[in-house]
Structures are given as C-alpha cells and as structure tokens.
C-alpha positions as CSV (number, residue, x, y, z in Angstrom):
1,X,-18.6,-115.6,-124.9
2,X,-15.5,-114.0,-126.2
3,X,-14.6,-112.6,-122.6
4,X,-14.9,-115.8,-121.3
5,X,-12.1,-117.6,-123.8
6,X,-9.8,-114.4,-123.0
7,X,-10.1,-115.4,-119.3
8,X,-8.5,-118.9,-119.3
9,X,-6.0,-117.3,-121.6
10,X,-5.2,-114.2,-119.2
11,X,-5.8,-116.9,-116.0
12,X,-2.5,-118.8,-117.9
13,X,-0.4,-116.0,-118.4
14,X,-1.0,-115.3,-114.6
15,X,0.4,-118.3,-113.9
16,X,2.9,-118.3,-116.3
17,X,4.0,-114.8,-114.4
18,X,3.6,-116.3,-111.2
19,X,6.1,-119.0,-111.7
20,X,4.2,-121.7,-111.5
21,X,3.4,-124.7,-113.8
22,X,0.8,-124.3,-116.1
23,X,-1.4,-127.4,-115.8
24,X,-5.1,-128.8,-115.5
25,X,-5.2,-128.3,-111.7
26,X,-3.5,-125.0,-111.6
27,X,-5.4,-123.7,-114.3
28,X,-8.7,-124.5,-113.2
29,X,-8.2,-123.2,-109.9
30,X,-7.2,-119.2,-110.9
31,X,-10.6,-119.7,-113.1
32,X,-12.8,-120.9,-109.9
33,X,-11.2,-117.8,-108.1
34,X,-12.2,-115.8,-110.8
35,X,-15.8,-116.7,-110.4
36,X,-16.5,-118.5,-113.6
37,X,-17.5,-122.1,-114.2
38,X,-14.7,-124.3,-115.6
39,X,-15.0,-125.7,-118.8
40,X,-12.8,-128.5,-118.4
41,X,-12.6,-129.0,-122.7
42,X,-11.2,-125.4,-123.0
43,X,-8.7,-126.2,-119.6
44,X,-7.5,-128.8,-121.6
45,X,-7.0,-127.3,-125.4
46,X,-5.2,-124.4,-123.8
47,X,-3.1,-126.6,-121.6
48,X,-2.0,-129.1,-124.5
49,X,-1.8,-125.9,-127.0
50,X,0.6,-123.9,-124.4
51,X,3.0,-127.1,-123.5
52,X,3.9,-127.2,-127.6
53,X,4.8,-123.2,-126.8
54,X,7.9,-121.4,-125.7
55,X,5.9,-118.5,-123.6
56,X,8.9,-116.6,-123.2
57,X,9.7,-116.5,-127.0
58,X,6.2,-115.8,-127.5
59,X,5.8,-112.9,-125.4
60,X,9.2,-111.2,-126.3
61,X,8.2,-111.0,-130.1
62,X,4.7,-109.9,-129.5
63,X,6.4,-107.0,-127.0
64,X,8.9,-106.3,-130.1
65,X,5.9,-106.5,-132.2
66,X,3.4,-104.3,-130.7
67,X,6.4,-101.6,-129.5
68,X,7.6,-101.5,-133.3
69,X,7.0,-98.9,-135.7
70,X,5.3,-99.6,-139.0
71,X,8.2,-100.9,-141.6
72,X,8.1,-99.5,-145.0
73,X,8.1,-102.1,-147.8
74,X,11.2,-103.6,-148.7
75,X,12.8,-102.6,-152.2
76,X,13.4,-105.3,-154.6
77,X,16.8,-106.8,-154.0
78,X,19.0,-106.9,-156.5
79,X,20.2,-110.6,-157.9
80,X,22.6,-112.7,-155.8
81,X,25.4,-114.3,-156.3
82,X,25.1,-118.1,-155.0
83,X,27.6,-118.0,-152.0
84,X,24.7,-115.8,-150.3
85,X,21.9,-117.9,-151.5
86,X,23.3,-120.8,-148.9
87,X,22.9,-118.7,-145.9
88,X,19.7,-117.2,-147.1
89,X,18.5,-121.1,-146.8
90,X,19.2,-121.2,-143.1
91,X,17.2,-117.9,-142.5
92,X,14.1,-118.9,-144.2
93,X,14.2,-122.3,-142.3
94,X,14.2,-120.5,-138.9
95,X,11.8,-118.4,-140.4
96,X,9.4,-121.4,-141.3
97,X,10.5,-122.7,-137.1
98,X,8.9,-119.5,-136.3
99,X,6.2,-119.2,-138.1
100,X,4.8,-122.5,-136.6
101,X,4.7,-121.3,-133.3
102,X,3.0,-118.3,-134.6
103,X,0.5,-120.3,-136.4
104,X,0.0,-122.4,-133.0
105,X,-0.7,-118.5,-131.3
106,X,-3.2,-117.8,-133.9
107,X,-4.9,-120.9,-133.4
108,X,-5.4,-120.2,-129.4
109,X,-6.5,-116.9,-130.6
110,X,-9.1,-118.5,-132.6
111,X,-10.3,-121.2,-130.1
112,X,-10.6,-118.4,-127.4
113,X,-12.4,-115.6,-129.3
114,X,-9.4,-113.1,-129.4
C-alpha cells in the first residue's frame, strides 16, 4: 500500500512542522491518530533514515526545485585555464555532499512507495 508508506512520511513532516522531535514514540503516535496500524519496521527505517537528513536543507531545494523553470542545456564550455580548475574541485565536492543526501531522499522514496 503506496498510501500507506506516504502516511508515515507526511505523519514525519507533521512533526517536523510542529517542532517537535522526530522519534519512535512521537512517530507512532500521529500514525495511531491517523487511524492506521503501526508498522513498527517502517517507524523505524524512516526514523534512522531522517536522523542522517538535514530536513530543512531538504525541503528548501525540493521548494527551489519544484518552483523552478525547466533549464535549457548547458553549452559546451570552452577549455580552462588551470587556476579555475582548483575551485571547480571544491564545487563538484559539495556537489558529491549533496548528492548523498539526495540519494538518502530517493531511497525513503523508494522504501515508502512515493
């Protein structure tokens, strides 16, 4: 049940909004009150997945993603000299930093049908 997986997710982001900690207990509780028997494995993979996450960073880019207007493709860029190449270094690092975290959202996506 797709719908179901969505629900822990949306029950997290509820708390998240609420201010309060997302844990076991808390979790499991908004999921009661929504009517629906816990599944205390899933409590868990979400909990452990979310605590490796930075919600706030999360949700800002996939605002900015969603608001944002297709791109065109890039043009080829034109040879560099190597003075430029060092700083290019340092943006594909924090690239690969954030392309882990979205890895980690793809993977909740996956484990909750979304």
């Amino acid at each position: 049940m797709a719908q179901e997986g969505k629900a822990y997710v949306h029950a997290a982001l509820a708390l998240y909004y609420a201010g309060a900690q997302i844990n076991e207990d808390n979790l499991k509780k908004v999921v009661e009150a929504l009517g629906l028997q816990v599944d205390d494995a899933k409590v868990k993979m979400l909990v452990a997945s979310l605590s490796q996450l930075n919600l706030e960073d999360v949700l800002k880019n996939a605002t900015a993603v969603s608001v944002a207007a297709p791109a065109a493709a890039p043009a080829a860029a034109p040879a560099q000299a190597p003075a430029q190449q060092g700083g290019e270094q340092k943006k594909e690092e924090e690239k690969k930093s954030e392309a882990s975290e979205a890895d980690i959202s793809a993977g909740l996506s996956g484990l909750f049908g979304m």
